[in-house]
C-alpha positions, 0 to 999 in steps of 0.5 A: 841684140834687139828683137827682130822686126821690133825698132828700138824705139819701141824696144825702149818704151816696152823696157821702160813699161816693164820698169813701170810695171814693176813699180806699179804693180805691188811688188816689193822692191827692197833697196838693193845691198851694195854690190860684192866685189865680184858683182862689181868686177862683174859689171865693170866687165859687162861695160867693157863686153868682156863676156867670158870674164863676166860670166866667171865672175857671176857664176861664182857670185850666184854660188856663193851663199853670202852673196845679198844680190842673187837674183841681180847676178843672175839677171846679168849672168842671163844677159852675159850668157846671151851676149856671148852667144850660148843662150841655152846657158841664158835660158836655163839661168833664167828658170833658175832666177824664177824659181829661186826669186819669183818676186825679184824686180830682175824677172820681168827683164829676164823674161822679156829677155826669153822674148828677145831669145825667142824672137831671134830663133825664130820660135813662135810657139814660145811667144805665143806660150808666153803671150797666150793665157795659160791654159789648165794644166795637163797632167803629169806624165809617167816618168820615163826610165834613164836620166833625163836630157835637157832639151836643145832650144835652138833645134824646132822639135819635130811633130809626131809621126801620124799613127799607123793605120790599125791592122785588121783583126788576125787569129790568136798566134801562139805564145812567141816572146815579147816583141820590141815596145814601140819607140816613143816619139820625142816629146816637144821641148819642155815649157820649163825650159823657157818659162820656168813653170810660173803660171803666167809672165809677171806682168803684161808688158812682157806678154804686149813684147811677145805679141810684138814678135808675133804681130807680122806673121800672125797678124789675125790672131794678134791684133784682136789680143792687143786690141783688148788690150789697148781698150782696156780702161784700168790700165793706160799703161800697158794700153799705151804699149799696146797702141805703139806696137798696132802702130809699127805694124803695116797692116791697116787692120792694126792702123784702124785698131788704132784709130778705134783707140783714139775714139773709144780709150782712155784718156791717156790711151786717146792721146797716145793714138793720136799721137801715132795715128798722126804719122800714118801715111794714110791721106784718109787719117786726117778727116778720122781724126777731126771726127776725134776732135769732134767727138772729143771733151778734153782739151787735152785730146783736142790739142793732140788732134791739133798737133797730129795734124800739124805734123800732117800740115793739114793747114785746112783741118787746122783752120777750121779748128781755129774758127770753130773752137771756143776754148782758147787755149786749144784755139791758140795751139791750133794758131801757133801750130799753123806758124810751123806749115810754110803754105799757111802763111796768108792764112794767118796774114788774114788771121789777125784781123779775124781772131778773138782779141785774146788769140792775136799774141797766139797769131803773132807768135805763129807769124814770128815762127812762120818768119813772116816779117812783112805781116808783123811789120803790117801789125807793128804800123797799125795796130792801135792797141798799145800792147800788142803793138809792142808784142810786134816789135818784139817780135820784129826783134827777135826776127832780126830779118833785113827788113825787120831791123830796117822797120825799126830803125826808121821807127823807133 
């Protein structure tokens, strides 16, 4: 059941930075014990989505004091609860898994699961709970008479009525008996109920997913947070996350977000913007990233700008890399990419003659990718430097085209 309005792809790579997270972030993760017989049994259910039979498995595996992996049978407890439908269920095992195992590797997942669950009843004030900094806590209330109720998840609780206008001032009446109290407006559903009272999630991937949920509906609110996010130099990771979801979003403001990534951030963070800037379809996007590459001095940025505007096939921006750059290996890339957009073709016809010696095997490469058979075989006839003549046949070789095979079989 994915996150509405969240595609898989970015789904999988949140997923995977909550793993990432929980390695990296000074958890201890003990090697798991082998898994009881009803924990098995269990997840042999869980494959075949048999969920009723799972969820008997695992409730009496979560009872049962010898059992080593708690905080795992509670985690797929969660998840059956939630497969089947009853997610009330799957919240309540989730505070219960937070509260019994604050330090388990199995929290981060359940709480992206409460994101998911969130998500689909449609509940922002729950994602902006998780997604939002935890303010100072309020002070407890008196409690109130009778047994406490469990609030239901998936019924919005009403706001409270406006108060009444205060009456005028009246003369003392006499003493009559006490009229009714007044009946107290229900209270909202009790945070607990979906983040089990810890102070905030256990890492920042689960706040980049709530934020996710939010971006399309509160999209002034939130892209500011994931900016802030997406710059922040200590910490590429969970940056990275934070540029794939202002990426997904159709909003410009999120698009020059991330372009203003793909100047300013880390490294790591710089390439992972271009990346996704490359696949805007803004026609303005390719001058931004030349003034990426302008800017840029790693070679390792300047070879990602290469790559977003090859998949742009922005022959043009390309060319004028190949005749400007004086690394060769962003040079190269930027020649052998030009072989993948089909008008490049004259370009690199006229390439060979005008490119650094030490780049030609880069423009033959690119003519091979560019099945451009005439200009090999042009090389192949006149090039005077032996080894790269033999480059253009091999290259002819591997090309296997009519007139390739017919070059060289008349010159052998």
């Amino acid at each position: 059941m994915p996150i509405m309005g969240m595609d898989m792809r970015m789904r999988t790579f949140l997923m995977a930075g909550i793993a990432a997270a929980v390695l990296g972030s000074g958890i201890a993760v003990a090697s798991p014990a082998p898994d009881s017989k009803r924990l098995a049994q269990a997840k042999e259910n869980i494959a075949d989505e048999q969920w009723t039979r799972a969820i008997a498995e695992l409730k009496a595996a979560a009872d049962d004091p010898q059992e080593k992996n708690r905080d795992e049978v509670l985690y797929w407890l969660a998840h059956s609860e939630h497969q089947s439908g009853d997610d009330a269920a799957a919240l309540q095992t989730i505070v219960r898994l937070e509260r019994e195992s604050p330090a388990s590797r199995w929290v981060p997942q359940a709480q992206s699961m409460q994101v998911e669950i969130a998500q689909g009843m449609q509940r922002d004030d729950v994602l902006w709970l998780i997604a939002a900094r935890p303010a100072p806590p309020m002070p407890p209330r008196a409690p109130m008479p009778g047994p406490a109720v469990a609030p239901l998840p998936r019924r919005p609780h009403a706001a409270p009525p406006p108060p009444s206008p205060t009456p005028p001032a009246a003369a003392p009446a006499a003493p009559s008996a006490p009229a009714p109290a007044t009946p107290v407006p229900p209270a909202p559903p009790a945070s607990e109920f979906w983040v089990g009272g810890m102070p905030e999630p256990a890492n920042q991937v689960v706040r980049i997913e709530a934020l996710a949920g939010l971006i399309d509906a509160h999209s002034d609110r939130v892209i500011p947070l994931l900016k802030e996010i997406a710059l922040d130099k200590t910490r590429p990771g969970e940056a990275r996350q934070a540029v794939l979801v202002l990426a997904r979003s159709p909003r410009p403001e999120a698009h020059n977000t991330v372009l203003e990534v793909a100047r300013a951030g880390a490294e790591p963070v710089q390439i992972a913007a271009i990346r996704e800037a490359g696949r805007f379809q803004d026609m303005n996007v390719s001058s931004e990233l030349m003034r990426v590459y302008q800017a840029a001095g790693a070679p390792n940025v300047k070879r990602q700008v290469v790559t977003s505007l090859g998949e742009r096939k922005d022959d043009a921006s390309l060319l004028r890399i190949v005749k400007t750059e004086s690394d060769s290996g962003v040079r190269d890339t930027a020649i052998m990419t030009l072989g993948r957009i089909p008008t490049a073709r004259p370009q690199l016809r006229l390439l060979y003659g005008q490119a650094p010696a030490e780049s030609r095997e880069a423009v033959m490469k690119a003519l091979l990718a560019a099945r451009a058979d005439d200009e090999l075989i042009q090389i192949a006839s006149t090039e005077k430097n032996p080894v790269l003549r033999q480059r253009a046949r091999q290259q002819l070789q591997l090309l296997a085209t009519a007139k390739a095979v017919k070059y060289l079989t008349e010159n052998p």
